[in-house]
C-alpha positions in Angstrom: 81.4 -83.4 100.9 81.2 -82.9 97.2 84.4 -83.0 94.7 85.2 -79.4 94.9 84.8 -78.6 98.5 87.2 -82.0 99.3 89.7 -80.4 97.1 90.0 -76.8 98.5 90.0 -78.4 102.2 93.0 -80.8 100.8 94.9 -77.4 99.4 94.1 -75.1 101.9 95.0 -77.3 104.7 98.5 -78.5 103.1 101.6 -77.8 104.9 103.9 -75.1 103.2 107.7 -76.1 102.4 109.9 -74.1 101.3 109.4 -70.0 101.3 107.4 -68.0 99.2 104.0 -67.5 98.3 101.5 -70.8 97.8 100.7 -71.8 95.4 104.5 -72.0 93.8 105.7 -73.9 90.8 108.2 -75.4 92.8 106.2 -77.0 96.1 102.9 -76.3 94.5 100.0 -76.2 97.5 102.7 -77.5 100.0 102.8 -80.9 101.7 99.6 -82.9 102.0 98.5 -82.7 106.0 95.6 -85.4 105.9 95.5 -84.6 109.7 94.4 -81.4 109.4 92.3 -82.1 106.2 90.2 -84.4 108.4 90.0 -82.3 111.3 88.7 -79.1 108.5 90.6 -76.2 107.9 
């Protein structure tokens, strides 16, 4: 998996804390869910 694609399945699979829309400047992406980054998106 090349840089880019490894960092879009990272953020896209993130869970989201807080409310609002992601990305925020408070939580950013959300919680990193390696689980799910592992398992794709």
């Amino acid at each position: 998996m090349a840089g880019p694609n490894l960092q879009d399945t990272i953020l896209t699979t993130a869970t989201p804390l807080g409310t609002g829309p992601y990305p925020n400047a408070t939580y950013g992406w959300g919680m990193v869910n390696a689980a799910a980054a592992v398992n794709g998106p």
